[in-house]
C-alpha positions in Angstrom: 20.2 103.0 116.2 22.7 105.5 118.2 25.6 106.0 116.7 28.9 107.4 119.0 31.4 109.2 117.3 34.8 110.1 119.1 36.4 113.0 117.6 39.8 114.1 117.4 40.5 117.9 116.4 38.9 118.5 113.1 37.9 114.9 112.6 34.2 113.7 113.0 32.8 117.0 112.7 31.3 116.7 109.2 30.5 112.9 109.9 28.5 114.1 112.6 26.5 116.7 110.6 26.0 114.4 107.8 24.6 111.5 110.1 22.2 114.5 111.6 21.1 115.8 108.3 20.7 112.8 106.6 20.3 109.6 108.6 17.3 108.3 111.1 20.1 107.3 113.2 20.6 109.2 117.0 24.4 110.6 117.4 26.3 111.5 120.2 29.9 112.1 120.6 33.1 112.5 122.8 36.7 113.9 121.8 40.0 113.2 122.6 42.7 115.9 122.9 44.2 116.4 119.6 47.5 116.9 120.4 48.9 113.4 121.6 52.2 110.9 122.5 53.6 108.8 119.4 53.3 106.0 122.7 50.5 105.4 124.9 51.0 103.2 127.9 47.9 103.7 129.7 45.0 104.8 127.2 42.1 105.2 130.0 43.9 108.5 131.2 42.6 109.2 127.4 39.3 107.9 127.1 37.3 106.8 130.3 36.2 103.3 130.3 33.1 103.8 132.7 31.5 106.1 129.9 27.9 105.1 129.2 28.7 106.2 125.6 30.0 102.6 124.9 27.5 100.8 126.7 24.7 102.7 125.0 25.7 103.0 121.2 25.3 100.4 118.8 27.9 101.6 116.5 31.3 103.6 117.5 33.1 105.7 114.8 36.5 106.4 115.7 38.6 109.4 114.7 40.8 109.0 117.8 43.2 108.5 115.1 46.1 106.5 117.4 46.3 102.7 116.8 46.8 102.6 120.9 43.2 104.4 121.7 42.2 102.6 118.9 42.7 98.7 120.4 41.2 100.3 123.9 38.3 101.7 121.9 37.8 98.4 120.3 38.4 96.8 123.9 35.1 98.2 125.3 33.2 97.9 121.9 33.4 94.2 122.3 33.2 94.2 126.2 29.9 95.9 125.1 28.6 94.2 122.4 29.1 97.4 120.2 30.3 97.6 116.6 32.9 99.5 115.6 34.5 101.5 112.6 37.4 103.3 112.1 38.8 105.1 109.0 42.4 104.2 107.8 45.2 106.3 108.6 47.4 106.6 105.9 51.2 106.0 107.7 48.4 103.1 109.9 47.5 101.7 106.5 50.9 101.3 104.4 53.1 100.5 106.9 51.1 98.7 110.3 47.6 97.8 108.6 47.9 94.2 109.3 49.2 94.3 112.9 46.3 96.5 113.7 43.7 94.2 112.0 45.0 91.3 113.6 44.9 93.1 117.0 41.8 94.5 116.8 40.9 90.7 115.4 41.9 89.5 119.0 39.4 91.9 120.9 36.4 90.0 119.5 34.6 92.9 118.2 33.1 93.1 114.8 34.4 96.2 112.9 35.6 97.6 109.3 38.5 99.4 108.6 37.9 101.4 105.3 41.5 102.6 104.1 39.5 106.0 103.2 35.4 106.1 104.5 34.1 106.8 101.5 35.5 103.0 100.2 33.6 101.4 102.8 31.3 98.6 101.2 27.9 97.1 102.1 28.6 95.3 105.6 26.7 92.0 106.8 26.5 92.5 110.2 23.2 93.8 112.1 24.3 97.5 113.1 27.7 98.8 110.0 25.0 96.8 107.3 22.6 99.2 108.7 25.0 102.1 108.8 26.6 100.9 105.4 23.2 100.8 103.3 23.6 104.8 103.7 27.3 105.5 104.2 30.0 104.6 102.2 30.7 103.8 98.8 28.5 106.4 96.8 25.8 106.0 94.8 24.0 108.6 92.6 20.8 108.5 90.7 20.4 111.0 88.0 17.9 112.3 85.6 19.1 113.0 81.9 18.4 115.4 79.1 19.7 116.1 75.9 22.9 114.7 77.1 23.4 117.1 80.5 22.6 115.9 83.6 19.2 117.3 85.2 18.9 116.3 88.0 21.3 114.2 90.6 20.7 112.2 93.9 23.4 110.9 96.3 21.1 107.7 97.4 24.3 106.8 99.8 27.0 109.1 100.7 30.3 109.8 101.5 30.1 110.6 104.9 31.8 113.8 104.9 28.7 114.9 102.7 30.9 115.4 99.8 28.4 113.4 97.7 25.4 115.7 98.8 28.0 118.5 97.3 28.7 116.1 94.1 25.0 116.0 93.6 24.1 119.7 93.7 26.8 121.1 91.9 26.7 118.4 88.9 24.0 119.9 87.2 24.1 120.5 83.7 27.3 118.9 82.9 27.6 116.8 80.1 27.4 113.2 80.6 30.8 113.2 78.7 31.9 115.4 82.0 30.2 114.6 84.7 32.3 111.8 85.9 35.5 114.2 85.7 33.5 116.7 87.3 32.2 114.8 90.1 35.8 113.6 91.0 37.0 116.8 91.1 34.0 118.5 93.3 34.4 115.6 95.9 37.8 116.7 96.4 37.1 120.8 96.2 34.3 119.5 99.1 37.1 119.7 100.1 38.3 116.2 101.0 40.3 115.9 104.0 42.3 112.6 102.7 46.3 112.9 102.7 47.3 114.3 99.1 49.9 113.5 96.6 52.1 110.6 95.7 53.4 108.2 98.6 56.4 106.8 97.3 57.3 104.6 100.1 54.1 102.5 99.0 54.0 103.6 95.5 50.5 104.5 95.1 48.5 107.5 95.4 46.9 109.3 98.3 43.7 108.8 100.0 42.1 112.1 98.3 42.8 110.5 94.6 40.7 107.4 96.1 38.1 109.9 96.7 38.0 111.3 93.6 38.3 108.2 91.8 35.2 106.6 93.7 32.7 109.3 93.2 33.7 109.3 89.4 33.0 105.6 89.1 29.5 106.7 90.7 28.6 108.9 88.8 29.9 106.6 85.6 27.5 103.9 87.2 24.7 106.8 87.6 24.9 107.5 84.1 25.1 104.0 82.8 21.8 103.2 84.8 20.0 106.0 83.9 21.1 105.0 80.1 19.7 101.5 80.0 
């Protein structure tokens, strides 16, 4: 499976490395310049359409980060049958979230839209279910002794590779802190989520989510290896 991955600044980076490190799956990338309108009127000045990088990935990851590029990107996924995911902007997913979906609904192609990609769940379709059995939502396996931890997998990861970090640097904690612990290590990774309190949606930021979702893991992990 060849995954494309379109970058924007210091966005996609990591994902690429992860998918690399830790993935059978081939990666290839483009970028888009990071400095860019509010407005785009004509988005192929941005991205070119004739790119074989659509017609020859299965999946497309998009950081373009710009709900315009984002509707073209999704444009030429379904035009060529490719799947496509993009992670949630924060001001995208309070304030426009269902505009975009039902947009991107229209195109016809088959994508997820994970407020942060580390909450991305288990996907049915051929290419994100085979992308999600590894990315996404983590899950940890651990090994325990005389109530520390031991020994810690990441069986699926964030794709930033903050669970890889989680895993490694869990060790010997206490089972009473490891779910504490792992929170706060995914976001020391450190997470690149929006921080602190958005009041006009009163809720918290995308790196809390992070946190939150690797403790739960690592609750689960312990739970498991308890039973």
């Amino acid at each position: 499976m060849k995954i494309g991955v379109i970058k924007r600044g210091k966005y996609g980076s990591r994902l690429i490395d992860t998918l690399k490190n830790h993935s059978p799956f081939d990666v290839v990338s483009i970028e888009v310049q990071e400095d860019l309108p509010s407005f785009i009127d004509y988005p192929e000045d941005y991205i070119d359409k004739d790119l074989g990088f659509f017609r020859d990935s299965d999946l497309i990851i998009s950081f373009a980060l710009h709900i315009d590029l984002d509707l073209y990107i999704a444009k030429l996924c379904a035009k060529n049958n490719t799947e496509l995911l993009i992670p949630g902007e924060e001001n995208v997913w309070h304030s426009e979230r269902s505009a975009l979906v039902k947009e991107l609904k229209k195109t016809g192609v088959t994508f997820a839209f994970p407020r942060i990609m580390c909450m991305l769940g288990e996907k049915s379709s051929p290419v994100l279910g085979e992308y999600s059995k590894l990315f996404g939502i983590p899950i940890f396996k651990c090994k325990i002794e005389n109530g520390r931890i031991v020994s810690c997998k990441a069986i699926k990861s964030a794709p930033c590779g903050a669970s890889y970090f989680v895993a490694k640097n869990i060790l010997g904690c206490s089972v009473e802190e490891a779910p504490q612990q792992a929170a706060l290590f995914a976001q020391y990774y450190p997470c690149r989520a929006p921080r602190g309190y958005n009041y006009v949606a009163n809720e918290v930021e995308g790196i809390h989510l992070a946190g939150e979702v690797h403790k739960k893991a690592m609750e689960d992990a312990i739970k498991d290896e308890k039973r």
